[in-house]
N, C-alpha and C positions, 0 to 999 in steps of 0.2 A: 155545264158544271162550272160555278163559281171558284172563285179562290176560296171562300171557306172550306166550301164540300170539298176540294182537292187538298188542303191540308189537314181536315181531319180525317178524311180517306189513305193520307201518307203517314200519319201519326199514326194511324190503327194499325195499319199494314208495318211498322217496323215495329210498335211495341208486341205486337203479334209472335213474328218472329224473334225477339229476343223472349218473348215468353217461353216460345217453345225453346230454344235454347237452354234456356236453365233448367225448363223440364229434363231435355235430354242429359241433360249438366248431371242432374242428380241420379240420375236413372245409370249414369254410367260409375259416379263414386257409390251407389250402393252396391253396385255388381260388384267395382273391385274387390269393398268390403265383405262381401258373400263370400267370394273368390278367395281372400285370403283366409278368411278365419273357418268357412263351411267343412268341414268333413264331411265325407260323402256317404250316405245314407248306405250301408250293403244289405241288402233285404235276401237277394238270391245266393250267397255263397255256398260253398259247395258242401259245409257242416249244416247246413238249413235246411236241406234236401230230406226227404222222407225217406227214400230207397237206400240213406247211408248207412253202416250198419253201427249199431248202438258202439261207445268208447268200451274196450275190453282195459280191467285193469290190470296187473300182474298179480298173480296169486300165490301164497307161499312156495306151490310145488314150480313153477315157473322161475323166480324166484334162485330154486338149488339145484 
């Protein structure tokens, strides 16, 4: 291995890793941004449910 091939070998190898760095850079400010602004999906709550039974509403004699 020459000195070129060992400094384009060392140039690859750090721009490499600083690439992945910024990958990871962005990967972690989009999660914050998830994080802060997401609400969380509820699909399963417990008024979703099939078995609950239908809203009763008051009716006049209920009511007096």
């Amino acid at each position: 291995m020459d000195m070129d091939q060992a400094a384009v070998w060392l140039c690859g190898s750090i721009l490499t890793t600083l690439g992945f760095l910024v990958i990871i850079g962005g990967i972690i400010i989009v999660n914050n941004l998830l994080h802060k602004y997401w609400k969380p999906v509820k699909i399963f709550t417990s008024d979703s449910w099939a078995f609950n039974p239908p809203a009763r509403f008051i009716t006049e004699e209920d009511k007096k």
